[in-house]
TORVOZA-552647 format. One record per residue: z, y, x of N, C-alpha, C in turn. Coordinates in steps of 0.2 Angstrom, whole numbers, plus 5000, padded with zeros to 4 digits. Atoms other than C-alpha are relative to their C-alpha. Layout:
BEGIN
ZYXZYXZYX ...
// end
This chain:
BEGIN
499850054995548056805371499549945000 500450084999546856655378500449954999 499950074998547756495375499549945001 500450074996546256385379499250015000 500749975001544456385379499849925000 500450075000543256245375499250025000 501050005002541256235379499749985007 500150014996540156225393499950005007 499950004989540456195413499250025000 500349994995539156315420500050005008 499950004996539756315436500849995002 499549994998541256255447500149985004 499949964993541756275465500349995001 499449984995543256255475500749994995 499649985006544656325463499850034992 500049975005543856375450499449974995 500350025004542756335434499750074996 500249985004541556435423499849974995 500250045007541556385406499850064995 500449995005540056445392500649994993 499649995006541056485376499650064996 500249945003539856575362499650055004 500549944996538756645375500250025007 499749954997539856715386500549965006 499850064994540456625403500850045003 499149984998542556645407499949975005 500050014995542756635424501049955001 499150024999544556515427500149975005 499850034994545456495441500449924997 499850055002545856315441500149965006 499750054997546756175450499349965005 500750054999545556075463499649954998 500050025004545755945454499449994996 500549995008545055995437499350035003 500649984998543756085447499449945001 500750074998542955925455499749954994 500350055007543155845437499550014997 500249955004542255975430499150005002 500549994998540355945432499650044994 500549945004538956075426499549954994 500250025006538456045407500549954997 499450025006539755945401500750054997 499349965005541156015388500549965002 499450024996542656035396500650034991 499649955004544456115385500649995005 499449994997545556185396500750054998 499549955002547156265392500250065005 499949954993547556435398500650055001 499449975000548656565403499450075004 500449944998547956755404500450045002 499749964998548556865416499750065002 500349925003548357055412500550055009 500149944993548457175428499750074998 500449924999547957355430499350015000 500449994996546557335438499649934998 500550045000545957165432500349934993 499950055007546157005416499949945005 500450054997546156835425500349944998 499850075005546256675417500149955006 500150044996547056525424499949934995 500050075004546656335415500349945005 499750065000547456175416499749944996 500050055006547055995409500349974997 499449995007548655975400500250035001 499649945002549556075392500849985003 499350024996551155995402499850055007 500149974994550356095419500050084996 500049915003550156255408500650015000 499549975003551756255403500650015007 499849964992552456235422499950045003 500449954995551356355428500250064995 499549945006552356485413500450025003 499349985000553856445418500050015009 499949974995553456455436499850085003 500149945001552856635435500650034999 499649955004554256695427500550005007 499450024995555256625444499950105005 500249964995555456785455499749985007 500450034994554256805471499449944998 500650045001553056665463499650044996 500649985003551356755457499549924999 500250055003550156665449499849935004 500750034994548956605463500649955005 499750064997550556515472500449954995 499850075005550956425455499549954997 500450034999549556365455499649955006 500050054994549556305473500549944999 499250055002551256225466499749934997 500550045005550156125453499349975004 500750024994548756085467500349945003 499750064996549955985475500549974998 499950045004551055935463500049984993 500350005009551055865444500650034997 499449995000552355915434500549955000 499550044999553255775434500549995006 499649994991553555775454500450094998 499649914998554055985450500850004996 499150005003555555935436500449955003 499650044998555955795446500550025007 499749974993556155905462500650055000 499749945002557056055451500649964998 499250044999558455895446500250005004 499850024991558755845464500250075002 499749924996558956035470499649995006 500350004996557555985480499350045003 500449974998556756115488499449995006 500250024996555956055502499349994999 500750015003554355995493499650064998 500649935001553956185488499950045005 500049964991554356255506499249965001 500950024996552556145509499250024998 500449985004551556235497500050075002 500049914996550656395505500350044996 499849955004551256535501500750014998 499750025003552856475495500650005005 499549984993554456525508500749984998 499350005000556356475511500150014991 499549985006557056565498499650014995 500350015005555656575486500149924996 500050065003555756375485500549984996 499249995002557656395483500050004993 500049955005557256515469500049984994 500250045005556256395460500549944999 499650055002557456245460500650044997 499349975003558956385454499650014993 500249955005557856475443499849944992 500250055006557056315432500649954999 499650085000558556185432500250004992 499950025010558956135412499150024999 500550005002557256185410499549974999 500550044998556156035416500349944998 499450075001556655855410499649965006 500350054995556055735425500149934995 500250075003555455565419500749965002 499650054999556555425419499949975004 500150044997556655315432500049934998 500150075004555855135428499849935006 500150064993556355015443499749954999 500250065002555854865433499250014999 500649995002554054935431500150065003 500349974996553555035447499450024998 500549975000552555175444499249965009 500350004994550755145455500050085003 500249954994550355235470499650074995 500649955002548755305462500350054992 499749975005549855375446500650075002 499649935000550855525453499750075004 500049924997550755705460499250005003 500750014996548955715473499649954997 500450065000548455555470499849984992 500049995004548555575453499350054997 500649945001547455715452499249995003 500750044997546255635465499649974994 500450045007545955505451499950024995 500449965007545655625439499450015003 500949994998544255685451499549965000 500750074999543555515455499849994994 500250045007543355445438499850084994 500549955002542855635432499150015005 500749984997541455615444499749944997 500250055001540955445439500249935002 499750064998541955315446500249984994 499650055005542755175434500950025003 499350014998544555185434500449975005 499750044995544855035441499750015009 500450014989543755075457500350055002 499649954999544455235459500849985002 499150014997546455185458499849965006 499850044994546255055470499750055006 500049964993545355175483500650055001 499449964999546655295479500749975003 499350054995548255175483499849985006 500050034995547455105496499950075006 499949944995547155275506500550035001 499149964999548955335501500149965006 499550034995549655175509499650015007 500450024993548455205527500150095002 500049934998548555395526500850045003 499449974998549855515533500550044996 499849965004551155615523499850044996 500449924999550355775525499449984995 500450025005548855695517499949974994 499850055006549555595505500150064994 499749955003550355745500499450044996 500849945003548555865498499449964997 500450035005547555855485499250005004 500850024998545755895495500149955004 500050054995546355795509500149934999 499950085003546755635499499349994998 500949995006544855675489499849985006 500549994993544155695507500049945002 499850054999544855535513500049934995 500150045006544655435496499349984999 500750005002542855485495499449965005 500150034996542655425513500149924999 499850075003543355245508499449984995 500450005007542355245490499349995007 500950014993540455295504499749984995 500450005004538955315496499749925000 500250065005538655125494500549984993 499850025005539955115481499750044995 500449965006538955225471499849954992 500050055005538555085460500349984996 499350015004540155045456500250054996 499649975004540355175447499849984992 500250055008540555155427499250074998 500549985003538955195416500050004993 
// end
C-alpha cells in the first residue's frame, strides 16, 4: 500500500499531479485545489489512498491526512466510487462533510456531481458517529476565507504566490459579492478570486 509520496511536481493539470519519487513519476488524481497549489519543481508530500482494479492501480492524494481519511471512509459508503469522493472533497473540507453527517444534512451532497438522492442520504446514514464536526465558536467567528471552497481557494492562491493576507481578503470579499452556486465551487470561486486579485496585483504577492 501507497500511504504517501514525497518528491518532485513534474506536472499538474486540472485534477491531477505528477510527482517524481526516485526516478519514477506517480500519476495522482488530486483535488483542484492541490493541483493549482502544486507548481512544477517544487516538493510536494501528499498523502494517499491506492485503489487496485482489474484492469488498472490508481493513486488518489490529499494535503492532509484529515481529507484522506474522509475520502476512506467515503468509499466504503455504498454507491460512492472513488472519483465522486473526491468530487465530495472538491467542494467540500472535511470539516463542512462531518458537520453535514451531524445535521443529517444531505442536501449539500445531492450538489456534488455525480452524487444522487439516495446516494447523499446514504452517506449521512452510513458515516454518522464516525465524523466529529468542529465545535461551534460564536464568540470567535470563523472567516469567510477559512472553510469548505474557499478555503481551498486559499490554499491555491497563496500556493501560487500570493501573501496570505492578500489572498484571504480577495477570497472573503468574492464569497460575500458571489452567488451560492459559486461560493460553493472551488474553480468557480478560483475563477472569480483570480479575476479580483488581476494581473496588477502580481506584486502583491509575497517573496
Amino acid at each position: 500500500m501507497i500511504s504517501s509520496l514525497r518528491g518532485r511536481v513534474l506536472t499538474a493539470a486540472g485534477s491531477s499531479v505528477v510527482i517524481e519519487v526516485g526516478g519514477v513519476g506517480f500519476h495522482v488524481n488530486a483535488t483542484p485545489a492541490l493541483a493549482l497549489a502544486s507548481r512544477e519543481g517544487d516538493e510536494i508530500t501528499v498523502h494517499t489512498s491506492l485503489i487496485v482494479r482489474e484492469d488498472a492501480l490508481t493513486l488518489f492524494g490529499f494535503g492532509t491526512r484529515d481529507e484522506l481519511d474522509v475520502f476512506e471512509l467515503l468509499i466504503g459508503v455504498t454507491g460512492v466510487g472513488p472519483k465522486s469522493a473526491l468530487g465530495v472533497l472538491s467542494a467540500l473540507s472535511p470539516e463542512q462533510v462531518a458537520t453535514a453527517v451531524q445535521h443529517d444534512d444531505d442536501a449539500v451532497f445531492r450538489k456534488v456531481s455525480g452524487i444522487g438522492p439516495k446516494t447523499a442520504k446514504l452517506i449521512t446514514v452510513s458515516l454518522a458517529g464516525k465524523l466529529v464536526a468542529p465545535r461551534a465558536t460564536p464568540s470567535a467567528p470563523v472567516p469567510v476565507a477559512r472553510g469548505g471552497a474557499a478555503e481551498n481557494v486559499l490554499a491555491a492562491l497563496t500556493g501560487l504566490g500570493w501573501s496570505e493576507k492578500v489572498a484571504a481578503e480577495a477570497v472573503e470579499e468574492t464569497v460575500a459579492e458571489a452567488s451560492d452556486a459559486d461560493a460553493a465551487s472551488v474553480p468557480a470561486l478560483l475563477r472569480l478570486t483570480l479575476a479580483r486579485l488581476g494581473p496588477a496585483q502580481q506584486a502583491g504577492r509575497a517573496r
